[in-house]
C-alpha positions as CSV (number, residue, x, y, z in Angstrom):
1,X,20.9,8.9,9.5
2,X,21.8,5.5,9.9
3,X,25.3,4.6,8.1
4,X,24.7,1.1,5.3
5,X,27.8,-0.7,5.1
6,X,28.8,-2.7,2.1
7,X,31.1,-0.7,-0.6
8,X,33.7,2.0,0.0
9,X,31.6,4.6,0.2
10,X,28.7,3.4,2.3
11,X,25.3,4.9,1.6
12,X,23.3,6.7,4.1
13,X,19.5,6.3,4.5
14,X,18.0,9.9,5.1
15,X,15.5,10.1,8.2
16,X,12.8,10.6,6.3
17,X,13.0,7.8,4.2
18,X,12.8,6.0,7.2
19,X,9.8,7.1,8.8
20,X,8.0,6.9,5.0
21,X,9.2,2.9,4.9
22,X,7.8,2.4,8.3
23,X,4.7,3.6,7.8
24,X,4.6,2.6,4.4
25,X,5.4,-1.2,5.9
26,X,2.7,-0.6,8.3
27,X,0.1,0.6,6.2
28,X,0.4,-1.8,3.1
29,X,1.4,-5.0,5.5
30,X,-2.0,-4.5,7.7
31,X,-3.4,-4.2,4.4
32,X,-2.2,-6.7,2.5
33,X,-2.9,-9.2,5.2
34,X,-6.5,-7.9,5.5
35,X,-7.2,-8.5,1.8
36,X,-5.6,-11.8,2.2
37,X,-7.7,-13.1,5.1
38,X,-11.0,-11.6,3.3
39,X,-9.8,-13.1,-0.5
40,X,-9.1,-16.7,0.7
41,X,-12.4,-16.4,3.5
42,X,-14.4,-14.4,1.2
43,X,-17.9,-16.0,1.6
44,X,-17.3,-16.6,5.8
45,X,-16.1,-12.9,5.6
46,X,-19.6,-11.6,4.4
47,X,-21.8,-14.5,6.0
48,X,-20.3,-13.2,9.3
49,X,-20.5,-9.2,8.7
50,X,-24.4,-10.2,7.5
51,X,-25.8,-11.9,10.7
52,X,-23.5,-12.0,13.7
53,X,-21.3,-8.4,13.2
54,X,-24.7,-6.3,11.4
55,X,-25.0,-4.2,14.6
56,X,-21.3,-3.5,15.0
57,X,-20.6,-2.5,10.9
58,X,-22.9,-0.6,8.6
59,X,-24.5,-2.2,6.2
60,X,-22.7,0.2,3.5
61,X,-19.2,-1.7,4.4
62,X,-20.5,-5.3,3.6
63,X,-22.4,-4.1,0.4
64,X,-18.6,-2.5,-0.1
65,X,-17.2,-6.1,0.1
66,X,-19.8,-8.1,-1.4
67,X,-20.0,-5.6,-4.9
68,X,-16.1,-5.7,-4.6
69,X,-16.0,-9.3,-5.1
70,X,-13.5,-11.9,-4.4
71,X,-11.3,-11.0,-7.5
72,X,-10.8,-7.1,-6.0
73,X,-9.4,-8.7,-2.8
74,X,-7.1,-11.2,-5.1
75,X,-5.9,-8.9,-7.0
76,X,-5.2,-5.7,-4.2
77,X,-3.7,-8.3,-2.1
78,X,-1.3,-8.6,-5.3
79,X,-0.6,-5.3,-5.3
80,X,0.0,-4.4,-1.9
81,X,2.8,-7.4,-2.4
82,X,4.2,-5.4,-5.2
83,X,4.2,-2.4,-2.6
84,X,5.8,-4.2,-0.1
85,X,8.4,-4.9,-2.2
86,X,9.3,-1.7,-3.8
87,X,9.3,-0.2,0.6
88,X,11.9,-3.0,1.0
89,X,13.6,-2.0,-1.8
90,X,13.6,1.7,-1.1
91,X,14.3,0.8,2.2
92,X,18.2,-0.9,0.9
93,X,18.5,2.2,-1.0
94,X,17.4,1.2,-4.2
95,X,15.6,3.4,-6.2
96,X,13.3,1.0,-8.6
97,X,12.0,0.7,-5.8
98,X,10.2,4.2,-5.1
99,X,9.1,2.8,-9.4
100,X,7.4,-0.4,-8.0
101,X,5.7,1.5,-5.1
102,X,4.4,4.0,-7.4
103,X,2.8,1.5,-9.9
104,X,1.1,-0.8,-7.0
105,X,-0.3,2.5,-5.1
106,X,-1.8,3.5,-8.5
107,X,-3.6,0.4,-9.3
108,X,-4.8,0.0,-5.9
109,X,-6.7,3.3,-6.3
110,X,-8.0,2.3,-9.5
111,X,-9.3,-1.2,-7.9
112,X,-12.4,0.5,-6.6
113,X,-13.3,2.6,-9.7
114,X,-12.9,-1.0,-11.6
115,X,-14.8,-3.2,-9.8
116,X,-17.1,-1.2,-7.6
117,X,-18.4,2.0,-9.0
118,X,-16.6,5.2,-11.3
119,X,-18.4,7.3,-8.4
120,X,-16.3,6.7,-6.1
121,X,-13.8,9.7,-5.0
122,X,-9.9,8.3,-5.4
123,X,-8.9,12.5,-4.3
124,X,-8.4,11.8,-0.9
125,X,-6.2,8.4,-1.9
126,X,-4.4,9.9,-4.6
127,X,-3.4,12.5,-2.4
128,X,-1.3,11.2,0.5
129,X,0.4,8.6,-2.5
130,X,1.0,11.6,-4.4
131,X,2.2,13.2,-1.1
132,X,4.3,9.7,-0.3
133,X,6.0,9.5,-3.4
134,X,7.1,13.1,-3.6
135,X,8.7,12.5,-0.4
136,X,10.1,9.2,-0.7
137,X,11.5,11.0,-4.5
138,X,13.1,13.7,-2.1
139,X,14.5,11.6,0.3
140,X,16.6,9.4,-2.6
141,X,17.5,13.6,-4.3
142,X,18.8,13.9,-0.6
143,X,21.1,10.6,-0.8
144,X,22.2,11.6,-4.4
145,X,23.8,14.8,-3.5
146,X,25.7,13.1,-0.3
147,X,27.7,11.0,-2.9
């Protein structure tokens, strides 16, 4: 447990909580750059997985991006912000944070059944968040009974 400094009786982050921010920074920062990159090059991003990268990705994966549209990238690239922000805020120990997280990992499973197709399967998705959030909700029950 690492030891935060500040007050008279200094918090302590549980371990868990930070291996769940790490990955959590990992995961939502490669993706929130990737739906950044794709939103603001949208049109390159499918002329270029059409002709010159057809062999290397299916043809499923750029029908994925082109029926998503340009506003599915904006607005996930919105949310994993929000999700990034609620990690950094979990990650100093503040609570609303695990709220913000929560509420960004939900719409971003949602995105696809919006703007794509209600077929889709969210299961496998709404799993590990439900999984994260349990955990991250643990770790800050685990810093509430150390006070």
């Amino acid at each position: 447990m690492e030891a935060l400094s500040g007050s008279n009786n200094p918090k302590t982050r549980p371990q868990l909580l930070t291996v769940l921010a790490v990955l959590s920074f990992i995961g939502s920062g490669m993706s929130l750059f990737s739906y950044i990159v794709i939103s603001f090059g949208f049109d390159a991003v499918v002329n270029i997985l059409e002709t010159e990268m057809k062999d290397v990705y299916p043809e499923m994966l750029v029908d994925f991006i082109k029926d998503a549209g340009k506003t599915f990238f904006m607005i996930g690239s919105l949310a994993y912000a929000v999700s990034l922000f609620g990690i950094y805020k979990m990650w100093n120990l503040h609570k609303i944070g695990l709220h913000y997280y929560a509420i960004s990992q939900f719409v971003i499973l949602l995105l696809p059944l919006i703007f794509i197709s209600t077929k889709l399967s969210i299961l496998p998705g709404l799993l590990i968040t439900l999984f994260f959030i349990v955990l991250y909700n643990r770790s800050f029950n685990i810093i509430e009974k150390h006070k």
